[in-house]
N, C-alpha and C positions, 0 to 999 in steps of 0.2 A: 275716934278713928286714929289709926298710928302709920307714920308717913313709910312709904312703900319700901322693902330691903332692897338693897342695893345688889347688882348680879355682880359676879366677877370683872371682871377690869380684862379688856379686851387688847390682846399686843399683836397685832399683823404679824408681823416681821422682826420677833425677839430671836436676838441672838445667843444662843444656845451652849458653845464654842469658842475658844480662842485659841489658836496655836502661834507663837510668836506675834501676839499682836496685845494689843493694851488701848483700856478706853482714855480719851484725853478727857480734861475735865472744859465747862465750857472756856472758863478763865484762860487756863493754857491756849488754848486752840484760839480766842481772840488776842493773847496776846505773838502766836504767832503770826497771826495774819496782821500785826500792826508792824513787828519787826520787818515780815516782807516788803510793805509798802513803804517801807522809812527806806530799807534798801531801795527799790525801786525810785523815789524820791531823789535820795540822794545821786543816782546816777542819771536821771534826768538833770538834776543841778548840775552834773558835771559836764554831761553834753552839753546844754545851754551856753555855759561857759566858754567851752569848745569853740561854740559856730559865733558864739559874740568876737570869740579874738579873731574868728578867720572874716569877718564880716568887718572888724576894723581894722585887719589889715589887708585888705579890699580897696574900703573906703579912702588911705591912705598910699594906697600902688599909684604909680603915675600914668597907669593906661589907664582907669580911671578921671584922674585930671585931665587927660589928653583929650579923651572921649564925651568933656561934659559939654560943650559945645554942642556936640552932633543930639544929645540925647532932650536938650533943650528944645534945638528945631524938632524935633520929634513929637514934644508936646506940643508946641506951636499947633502946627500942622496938624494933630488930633484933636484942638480944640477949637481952632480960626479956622482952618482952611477947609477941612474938608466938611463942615457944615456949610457952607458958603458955594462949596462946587456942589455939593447936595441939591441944594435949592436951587441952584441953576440946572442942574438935571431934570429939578421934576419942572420947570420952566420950559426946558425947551429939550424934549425925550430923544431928539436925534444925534446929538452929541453922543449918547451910549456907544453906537457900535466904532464911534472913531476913536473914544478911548479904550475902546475892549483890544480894537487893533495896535493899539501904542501901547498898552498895558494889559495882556491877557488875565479874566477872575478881578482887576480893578473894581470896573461895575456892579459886581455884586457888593464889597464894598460900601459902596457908596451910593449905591442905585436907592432913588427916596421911596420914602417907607411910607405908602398908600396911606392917608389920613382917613382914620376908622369914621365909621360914621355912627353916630347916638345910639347906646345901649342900649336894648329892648329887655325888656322882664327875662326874656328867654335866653338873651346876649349873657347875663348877667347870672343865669341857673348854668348855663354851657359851663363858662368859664370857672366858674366858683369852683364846678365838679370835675369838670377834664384835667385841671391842673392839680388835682387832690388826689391823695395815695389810690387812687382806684384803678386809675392804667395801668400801675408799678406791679397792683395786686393780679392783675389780668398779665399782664407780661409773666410772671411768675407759677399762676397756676393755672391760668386760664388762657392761653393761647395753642400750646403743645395739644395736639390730639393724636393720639398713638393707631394712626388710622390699620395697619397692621395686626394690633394687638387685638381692634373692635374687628375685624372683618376674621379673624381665626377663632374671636368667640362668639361671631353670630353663626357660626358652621357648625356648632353646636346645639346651636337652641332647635327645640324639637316644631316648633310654633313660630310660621316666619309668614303672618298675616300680610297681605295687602294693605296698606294705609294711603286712604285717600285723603288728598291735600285740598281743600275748596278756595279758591281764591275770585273772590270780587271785583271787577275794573272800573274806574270811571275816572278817563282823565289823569291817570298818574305821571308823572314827570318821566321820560323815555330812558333813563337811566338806572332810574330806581325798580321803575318792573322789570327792566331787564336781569338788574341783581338779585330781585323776590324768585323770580323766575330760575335764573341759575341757585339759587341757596336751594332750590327741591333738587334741581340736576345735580348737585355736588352731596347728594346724603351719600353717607356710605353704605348705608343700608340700603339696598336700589330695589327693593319690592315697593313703588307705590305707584301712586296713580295723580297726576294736577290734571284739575279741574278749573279751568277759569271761564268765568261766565261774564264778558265785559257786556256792562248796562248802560250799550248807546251811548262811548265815548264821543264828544265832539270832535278828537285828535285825531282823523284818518289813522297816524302813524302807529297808533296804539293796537290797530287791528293789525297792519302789517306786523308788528312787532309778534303777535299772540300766534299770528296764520305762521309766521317764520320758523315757532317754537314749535307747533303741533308737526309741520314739515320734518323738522329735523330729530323729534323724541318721540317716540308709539305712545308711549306714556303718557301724552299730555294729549288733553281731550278741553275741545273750546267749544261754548257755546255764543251766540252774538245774538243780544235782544236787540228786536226794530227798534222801541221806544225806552225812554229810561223811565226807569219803576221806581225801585231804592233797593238798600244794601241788603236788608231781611228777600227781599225779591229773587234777586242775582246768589244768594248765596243759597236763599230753596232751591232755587234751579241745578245748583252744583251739587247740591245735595243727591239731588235724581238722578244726576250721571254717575254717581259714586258705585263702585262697584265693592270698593276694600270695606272690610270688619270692621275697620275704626277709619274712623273721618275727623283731619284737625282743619285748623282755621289760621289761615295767612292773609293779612292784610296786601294789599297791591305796590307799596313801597317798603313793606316789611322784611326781614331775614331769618330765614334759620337758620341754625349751625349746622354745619357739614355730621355732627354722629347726633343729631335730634333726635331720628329715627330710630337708630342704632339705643337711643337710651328709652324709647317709647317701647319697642318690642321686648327686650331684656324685662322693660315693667309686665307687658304681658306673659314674659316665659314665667317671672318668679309667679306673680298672683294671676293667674288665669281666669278668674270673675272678676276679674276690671273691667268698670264699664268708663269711668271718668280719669281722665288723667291730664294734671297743669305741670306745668314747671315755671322755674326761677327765671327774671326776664333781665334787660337791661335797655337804656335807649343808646341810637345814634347821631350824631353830630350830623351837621349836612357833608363834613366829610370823610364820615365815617369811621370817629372816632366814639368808642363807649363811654358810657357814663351814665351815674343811675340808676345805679342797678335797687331790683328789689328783692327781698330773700326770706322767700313765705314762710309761713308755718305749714302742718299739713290739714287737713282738712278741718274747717272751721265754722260752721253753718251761720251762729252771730255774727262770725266776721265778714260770714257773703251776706249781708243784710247791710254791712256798714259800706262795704267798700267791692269794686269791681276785680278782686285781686287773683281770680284765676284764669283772666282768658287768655295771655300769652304764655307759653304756646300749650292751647287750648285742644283735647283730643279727646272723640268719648265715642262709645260703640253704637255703631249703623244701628243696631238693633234697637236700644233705647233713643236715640233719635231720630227715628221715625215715630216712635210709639208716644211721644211728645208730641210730633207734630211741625218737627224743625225749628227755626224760629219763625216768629211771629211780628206781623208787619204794623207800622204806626209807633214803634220803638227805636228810630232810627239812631244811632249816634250809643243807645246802651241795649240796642239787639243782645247782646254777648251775653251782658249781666242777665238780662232776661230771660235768656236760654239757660245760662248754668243753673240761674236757681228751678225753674223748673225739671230739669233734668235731675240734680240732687235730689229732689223732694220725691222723683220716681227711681232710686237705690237707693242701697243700702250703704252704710257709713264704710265699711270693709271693700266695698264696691270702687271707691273716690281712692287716687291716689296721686300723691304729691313727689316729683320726682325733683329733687334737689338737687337741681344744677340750671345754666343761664341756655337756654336751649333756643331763644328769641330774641334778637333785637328789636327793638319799637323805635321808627326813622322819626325824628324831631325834625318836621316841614312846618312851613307855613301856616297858621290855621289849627295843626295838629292840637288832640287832646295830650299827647306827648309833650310837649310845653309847659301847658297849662289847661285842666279842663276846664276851666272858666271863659277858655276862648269859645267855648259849643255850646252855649245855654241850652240849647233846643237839645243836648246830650243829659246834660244836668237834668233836666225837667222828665226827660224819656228815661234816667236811671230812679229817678224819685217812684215814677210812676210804676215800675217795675220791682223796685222791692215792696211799693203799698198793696199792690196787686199779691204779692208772696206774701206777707201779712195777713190779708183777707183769706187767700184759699188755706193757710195754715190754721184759722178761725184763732189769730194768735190778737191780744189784744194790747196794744201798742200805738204807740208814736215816731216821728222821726222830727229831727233834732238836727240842720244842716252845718254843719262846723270846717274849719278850715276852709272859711268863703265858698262853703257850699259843695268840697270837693269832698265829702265823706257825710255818710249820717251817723249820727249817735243815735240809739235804739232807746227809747224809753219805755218797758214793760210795765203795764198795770197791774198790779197784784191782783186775784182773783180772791175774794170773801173774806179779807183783811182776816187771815191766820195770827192767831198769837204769836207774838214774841215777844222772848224774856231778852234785857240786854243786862248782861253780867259783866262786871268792873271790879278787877282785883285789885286791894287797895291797902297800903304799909305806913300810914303815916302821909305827911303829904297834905295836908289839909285845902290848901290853896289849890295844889292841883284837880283835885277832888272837884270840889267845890266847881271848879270850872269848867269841868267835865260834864258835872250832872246839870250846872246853869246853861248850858251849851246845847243840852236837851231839851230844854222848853222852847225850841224852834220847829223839833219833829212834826210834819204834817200827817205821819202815819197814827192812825186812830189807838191800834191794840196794842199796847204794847208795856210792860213793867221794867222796871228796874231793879235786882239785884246787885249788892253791892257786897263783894267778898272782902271780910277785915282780915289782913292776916298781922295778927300780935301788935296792931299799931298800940302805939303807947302813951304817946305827943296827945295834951288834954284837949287845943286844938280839934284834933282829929277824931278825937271820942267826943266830943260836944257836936265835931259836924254828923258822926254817924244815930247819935241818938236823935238826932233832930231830923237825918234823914229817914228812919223807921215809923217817924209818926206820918211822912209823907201818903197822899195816896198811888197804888200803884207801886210803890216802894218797901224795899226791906234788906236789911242788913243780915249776913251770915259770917258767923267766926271761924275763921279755920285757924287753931292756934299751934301750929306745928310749923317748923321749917319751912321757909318758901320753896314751890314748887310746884310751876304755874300748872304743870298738867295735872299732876295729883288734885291742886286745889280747886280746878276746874270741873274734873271729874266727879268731885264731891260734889260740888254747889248745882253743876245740871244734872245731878240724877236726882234731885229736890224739885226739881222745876218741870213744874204743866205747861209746855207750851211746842209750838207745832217748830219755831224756828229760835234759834238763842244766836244772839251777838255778841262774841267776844268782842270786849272794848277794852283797851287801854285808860288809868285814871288821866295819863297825860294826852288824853286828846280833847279837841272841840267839833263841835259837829259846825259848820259851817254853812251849809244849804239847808233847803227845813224839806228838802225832799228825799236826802241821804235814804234814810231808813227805806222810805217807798220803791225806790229805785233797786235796792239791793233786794228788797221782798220780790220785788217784781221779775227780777232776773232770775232771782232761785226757782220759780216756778217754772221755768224753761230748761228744756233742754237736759231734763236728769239732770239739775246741776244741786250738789250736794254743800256748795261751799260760794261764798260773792265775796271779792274783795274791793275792795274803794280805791281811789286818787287822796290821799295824802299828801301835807305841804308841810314841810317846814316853818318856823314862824316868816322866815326871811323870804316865801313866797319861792324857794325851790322846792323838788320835787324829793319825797320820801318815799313815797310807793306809790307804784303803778303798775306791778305785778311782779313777779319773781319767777327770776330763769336758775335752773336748774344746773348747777356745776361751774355759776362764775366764780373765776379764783378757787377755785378747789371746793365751794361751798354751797351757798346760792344766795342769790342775791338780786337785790332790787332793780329794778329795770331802769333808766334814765334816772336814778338817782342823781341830784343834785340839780337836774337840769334846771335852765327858769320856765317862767312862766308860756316864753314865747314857743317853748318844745312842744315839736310835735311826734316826733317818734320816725322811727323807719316803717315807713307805709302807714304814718299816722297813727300808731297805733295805741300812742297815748290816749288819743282821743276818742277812742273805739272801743264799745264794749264788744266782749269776745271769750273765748276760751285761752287759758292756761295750763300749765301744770301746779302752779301754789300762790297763792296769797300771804299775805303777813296775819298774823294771828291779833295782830293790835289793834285792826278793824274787821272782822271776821263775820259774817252772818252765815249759820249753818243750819242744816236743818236736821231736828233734833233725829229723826225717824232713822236720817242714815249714819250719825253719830255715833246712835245706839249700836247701831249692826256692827261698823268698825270699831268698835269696844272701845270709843272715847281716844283720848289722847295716850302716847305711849309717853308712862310713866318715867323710865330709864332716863327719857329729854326734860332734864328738870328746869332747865330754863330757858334755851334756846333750840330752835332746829325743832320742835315737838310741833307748830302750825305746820311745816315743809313734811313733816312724817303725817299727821293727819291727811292732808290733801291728797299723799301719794296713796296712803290708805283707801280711798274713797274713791283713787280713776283705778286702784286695781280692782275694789269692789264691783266696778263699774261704773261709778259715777262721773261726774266733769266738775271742771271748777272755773268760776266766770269772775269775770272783771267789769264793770264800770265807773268809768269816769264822773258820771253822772252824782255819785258820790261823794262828797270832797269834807274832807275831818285836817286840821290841823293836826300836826305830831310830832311834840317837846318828847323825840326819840329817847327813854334808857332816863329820863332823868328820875324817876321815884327810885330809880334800883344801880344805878351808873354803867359806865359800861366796862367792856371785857376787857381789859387797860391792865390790872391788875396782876401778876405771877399767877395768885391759887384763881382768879376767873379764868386765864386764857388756856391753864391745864384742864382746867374744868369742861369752857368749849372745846378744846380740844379733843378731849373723850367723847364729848355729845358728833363733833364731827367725825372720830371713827365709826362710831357706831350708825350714825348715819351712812355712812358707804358702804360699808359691812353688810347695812339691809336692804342699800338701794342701788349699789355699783351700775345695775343697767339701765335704771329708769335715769342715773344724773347724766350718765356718757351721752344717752341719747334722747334728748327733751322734745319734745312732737310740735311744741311751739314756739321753739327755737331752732334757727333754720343751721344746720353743718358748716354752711360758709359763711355764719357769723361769730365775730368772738367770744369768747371766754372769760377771756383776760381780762374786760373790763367792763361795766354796766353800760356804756352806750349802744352798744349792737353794731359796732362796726363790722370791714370784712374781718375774715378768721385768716390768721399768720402762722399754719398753714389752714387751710380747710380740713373740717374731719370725716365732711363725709365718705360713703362706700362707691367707689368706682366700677360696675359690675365686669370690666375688661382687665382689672387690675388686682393686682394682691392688693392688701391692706392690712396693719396691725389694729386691734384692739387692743385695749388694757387699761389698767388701776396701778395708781402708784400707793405704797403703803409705807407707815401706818396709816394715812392720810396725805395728798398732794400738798405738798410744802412744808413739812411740820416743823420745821423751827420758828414757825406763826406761834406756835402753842406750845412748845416742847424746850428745854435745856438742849443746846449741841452737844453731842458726848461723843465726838467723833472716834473713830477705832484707827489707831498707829501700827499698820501693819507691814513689819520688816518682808525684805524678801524671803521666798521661801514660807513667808506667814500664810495663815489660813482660818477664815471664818466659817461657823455654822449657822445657819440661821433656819429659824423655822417660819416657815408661812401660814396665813389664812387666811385665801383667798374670797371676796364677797359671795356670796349667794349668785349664783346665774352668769357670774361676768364672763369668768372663763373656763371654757374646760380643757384646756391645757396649754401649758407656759414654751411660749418658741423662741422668745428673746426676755432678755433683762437688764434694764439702765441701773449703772450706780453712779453716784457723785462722786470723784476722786479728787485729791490736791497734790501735788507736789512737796513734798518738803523742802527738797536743795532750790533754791532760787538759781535763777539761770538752766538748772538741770535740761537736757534736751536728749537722754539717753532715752530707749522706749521701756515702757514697763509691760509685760504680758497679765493678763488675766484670764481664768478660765473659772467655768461656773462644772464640777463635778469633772466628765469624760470631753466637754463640748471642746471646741480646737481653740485655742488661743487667741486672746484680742489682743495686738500692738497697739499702744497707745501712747501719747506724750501730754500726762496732766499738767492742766496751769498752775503754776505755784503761786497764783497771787489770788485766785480763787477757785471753790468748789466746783467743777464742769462734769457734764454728765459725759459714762463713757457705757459705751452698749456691747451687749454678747449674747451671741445667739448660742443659745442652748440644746438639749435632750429635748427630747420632750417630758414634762413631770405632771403625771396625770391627779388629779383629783385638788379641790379642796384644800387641803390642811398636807403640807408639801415638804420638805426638808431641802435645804442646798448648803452646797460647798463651796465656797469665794478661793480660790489661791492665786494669789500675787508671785510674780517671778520679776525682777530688775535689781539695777545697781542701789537704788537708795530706796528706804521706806516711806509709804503712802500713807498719806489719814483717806478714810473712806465714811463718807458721812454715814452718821449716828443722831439719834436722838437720846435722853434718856427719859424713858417712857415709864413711869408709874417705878420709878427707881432701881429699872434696869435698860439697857440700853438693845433697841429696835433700830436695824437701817433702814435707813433711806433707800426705796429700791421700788422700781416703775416693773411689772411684769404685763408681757403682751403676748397674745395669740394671734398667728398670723391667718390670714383669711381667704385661702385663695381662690381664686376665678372661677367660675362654672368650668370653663375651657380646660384649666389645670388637673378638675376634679373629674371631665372624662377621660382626660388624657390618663391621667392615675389610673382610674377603674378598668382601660384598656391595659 
């Protein structure tokens, strides 16, 4: 076999062109960015200097001397005295208003500071997350709601349903229903219908409260049982007064946002067979601060077996819930979970729809599963019961596994007629490693299963003593592949040799850890069309290696909760849950052979990296899914037989495998289905996203790919381009597959050359009108312009600089000629915008 030719060498964004302008080389270009900051440098030494001599001759004035007396009593008195009148305040409280009157604003001051009383579990979750970048994040993207903008494009939509609100009462705190109550009065989408059916509140006042609202709203419709039933009870009842298409579900101390509605209908105009629809949640403080928040994937069927994570705020159509049956009673406390999963299990997956944004509050009371669900055993036990009961009508054959103190299940799937699998270990030498890979395997509890072992050119006698000695094995056998390394090539060699229903790529650097690894990954494969299982991997140090892989972290993709310890549990626990993904890492892989074959095996081009991420995408555009569990757990001495991308000719090398990766996948990395929009990017924890990327249906929005690849001086030589005024670049493009079909804006990275410079420089891209700008001279900053529009694919443009001094405009030099750096975006605009147009 002769290893695979190599295609053409792919350049985004080569440049084509130069008029008055010239590539730096990287050397130069670092070394003017070291003269910049030496100047820089040096004139902060000189201010420094500055403010030290006006600060000793300060220190040395005699107003100064005059005034150290007074500055003295001053500390006194902030240290002795006014702790001392404190404490006699909070002694004796009526002193306050006779020094408010001798001293107006004093008392605040000084007024003593209520001694907190013993931290509760929940005092101690409040705090930890209120004072965390998460209100900063909500002040920023989430508070503004452009209620104008939503009420001129719901004027548009042709489908302006009825949505009925069902709301349960028993005993709520008179403040709280009052505010559940006003969040439906305050939609701005005002088609709906509240439904409160209170179940035999003790609290007289709870009925005056509910009789008050129906008084004053047509809309609001009460029903009052004689005796209390429970919550499945009171919320059938609501159910029957419902009049609207779709019907959601509000707890009694709960909120919704003012455009909930507003973004529930928009889901109906775009997909018109939705029958299910959840959104993003967040909790509240007792005084009514956020915090909390959780930021789903979209629709997950594993995931609704492990965890309760769609019923706020919870919406799904009249018509499928009745034909269910509503909910069902004796489930108290995981009613919800109960209902969603049977409702899923009667539509279809296209049907379910996940609306990416915080549309619910969940109030943090007393007692509340918003706490803690540990507080509600009798919750805990009704959710158990409710996905065993979905297990059984599924005839699906499994376990559950209660983790996180019982607040989530891990699913443990039994394989069905132990299927053959081959596990395959490519292997260079390394013998130790080896060795403890394949010793690591005599723990496996799964019955069927071989071992191939791919040698590629190992040399080390070690290593040929362990492989002959593993061929006399039973179960075992060695295959040569003596050509170049090249994990997908040699992969594709060795399993189209192999009889067997499922194969495991394995890594020689890893160890199996549990002896039920293998059963657990078989088990899940058989579920759910899933073509692909990937495992929970550690590090030797007991952090985390993989636990799934999201889609377009840092410009690539990358491991989920990497590094974390042992005590991680993920956003919405999701470490500990099996589920669906978009890819696994290829260094614990169980696949099954059948749909491998169809997707034509591994693509060859990814010789060493990114070719598991291009499999998986392979196999959900096939149609397939790709799952995860934890249940799985393999040590992984990451990169050590092969090293890692550290090197000049490795990180060009990645670098190409990452064009070409975007090149084939631009749409599926922008927008990952198990990765929620208002999560980051930027870094494998799953924080919020700075900014969010999701699509706002009342708002324009850009899309787009920056090229060759997002950040390439990861991978690339800087060869920035020196463009005098009056200069001008050409550049040619090639746009991914699917991203965009046409370019409305374009970011370039620009520098300054004159330090201090503050003159503006103009740019323009072709005819489009001129951007004024003032680049930093102490680094490369992006600067944007809106464009023509340039239709197609494979694109041409014109850069022209106008100003007093000349620009570098970042460069790479890409395969030995130089590509810019250059972000293009298509703008996206409103339904609203697009009748206004067509009018």
């Amino acid at each position: 076999m002769t290893p695979p030719r190599r295609r053409a060498r792919t350049r985004p964004s080569e440049i084509t062109t130069l008029s008055d302008a010239e590539p730096m080389s990287e050397v130069e270009f670092l070394h003017l960015l070291l003269d910049n900051r030496t100047i820089e440098r040096d004139d902060l030494a000189n201010q420094l200097s500055t403010r030290s001599s006006q600060l000793n001759e300060l220190l040395g004035s005699s107003s100064w001397r005059i005034t150290k007396g007074v500055r003295q009593l001053s500390t006194v008195l902030k240290r002795d005295v006014a702790p001392r009148v404190a404490e006699e305040l909070r002694r004796n409280p009526r002193l306050l208003p006779l020094l408010d009157r001798l001293r107006p604003g004093i008392t605040e001051r000084l007024a003593p500071t209520p001694v907190p009383a013993p931290p509760t579990h929940a005092d101690s979750e409040r705090l930890e997350i209120v004072n965390g970048p998460y209100l900063e994040w909500v002040e920023r993207y989430d508070t503004h709601i452009d209620e104008a903008a939503i009420r001129s494009y719901l004027t548009t939509l042709k489908h302006q349903p009825i949505i009925s609100i069902i709301m349960p009462t028993f005993n709520p705190p008179i403040a709280y229903l009052r505010e559940a109550i006003e969040s439906v009065r305050n939609q701005i989408y005002s088609n709906w219908q509240l439904c409160i059916v209170d179940d035999a509140s003790t609290n007289p006042e709870v009925r005056e409260v509910i009789a008050e609202y129906v008084a004053r709203d047509r809309r609001i419709v009460a029903d009052y049982r004689s005796t209390t039933g429970n919550i499945s009870t009171a919320t059938n009842d609501g159910i029957a007064r419902a009049i609207g298409d779709y019907v959601g579900f509000l707890d009694h101390d709960d909120m919704l946002r003012p455009h909930s509605l507003a973004w529930v209908v928009a889901t109906i105009n775009e997909y018109p067979d939705t029958a299910i629809m959840y959104s993003d949640e967040d909790k509240l403080t007792w005084d009514d601060r956020r915090f909390s928040p959780y930021f789903k994937p979209d629709f997950d069927p594993l995931l609704l077996l492990a965890q309760n994570y769609m019923t706020h705020f919870f919406v799904a159509r009249r018509t499928e819930l009745r034909q269910v049956g509503g909910l069902r009673v004796g489930l108290d406390g995981s009613q919800d979970w109960d209902l969603a999963l049977r409702l899923t299990e009667a539509v279809e997956e296209y049907q379910i729809r996940h609306i990416p944004a915080i549309l619910y509050h969940w109030r943090m009371i007393e007692g509340s599963t918003a706490i803690r669900v540990q507080l509600k055993p009798e919750a805990m036990g009704a959710g158990r019961k409710a996905v065993e009961e979905a297990i059984s009508r599924r005839s699906l054959s499994a376990t559950l596994e209660p983790v996180s103190e019982g607040a989530y299940n891990l699913v443990h799937f039994q394989p069905s007629g132990n299927p053959r699998v081959a596990i395959v270990i490519p292997t260079r030498n390394h013998a130790d490693l080896l060795s403890q890979c394949l010793d690591s395997l005599e723990i496996t509890d799964y019955p069927n299963y071989e071992v191939v072992v791919i040698n590629n050119e190992s040399d080390e006698p070690e290593t040929l003593e362990l492989l002959a000695e593993v061929s006399k094995r039973p179960n075992n056998r060695v295959l040569d592949y003596p050509h170049p390394f090249n994990y997908a090539a040699m992969h594709n060699w060795a399993i189209a040799q192999i009889d067997a229903d499922y194969v495991c790529m394995l890594n020689n650097d890893t160890e199996a850890i549990n002896a039920s690894w293998l059963t657990d990954m078989v088990g899940l494969a058989q579920q759910d069309n899933i073509a692909a299982v990937g495992a929970l991997l550690w590090y030797p140090d007991e952090t985390i290696q993989h636990c799934g892989v999201i889609l377009g972290i840092n410009g690539e993709a990358g491991h989920r909760y990497k590094l974390s310890d042992k005590t991680a549990i993920g956003h919405g626990g999701r470490i500990l849950l099996a589920g669906r993904l978009s890819a696994v890492t290829g260094a614990a892989m169980l696949v099954s052979k059948l749909a491998f074959d169809e997707v034509g095996g591994l693509d060859e081009e990814f010789t060493v990296s990114l070719n598991d991420i291009d499999l998986c995408l392979k196999f959900t555009e096939a149609g397939y899914h790709i799952g995860y569990t934890p249940a799985a757990q393999l040590i992984h001495h990451e990169s050590k037989s092969r090293g890692m991308d550290t090197e000049p000719t490795k990180k060009e090398r990645y670098g190409t495998e990452v064009i070409r990766y975007w090149q084939k996948w631009a749409p599926r990395i922008l927008h990952d289905p198990y990765h929620n929009p208002n999560a980051s990017i930027d870094d494998v924890g799953c924080g919020a996203a700075w900014p969010p990327r999701g699509r706002v249906p009342w708002l324009d929005y850009f899309d787009g790919v920056e090229l060759p690849t997002p950040r390439p001086a990861r991978y690339f030589p800087v060869n920035p381009i020196l463009l005098a005024p009056g200069g001008e670049i050409d550049c040619k493009l090639q746009i991914p597959t699917g991203a965009l079909d046409s370019i409305d804006r374009i970011t370039l990275w620009v520098l300054e050359t004159e330090p201090y410079a503050i003159e503006p420089h103009y740019f323009s891209i072709g005819d489009s009108t001129k951007v004024s700008a003032v680049p930093s001279w102490l680094h490369l900053g992006p600067i944007t312009i809106d464009v023509d529009r340039i239709i197609g694919r494979s694109s041409s443009l014109r850069l022209r600089h106008d100003g007093e001094t000349p620009v570098l405009i970042e460069a790479v030099n890409l395969f030995g000629r130089s590509s810019l750096r250059i972000k293009v975006e298509q703008r996206y605009p409103t339904a609203y915008a697009h009748s206004a147009l067509d009018e």
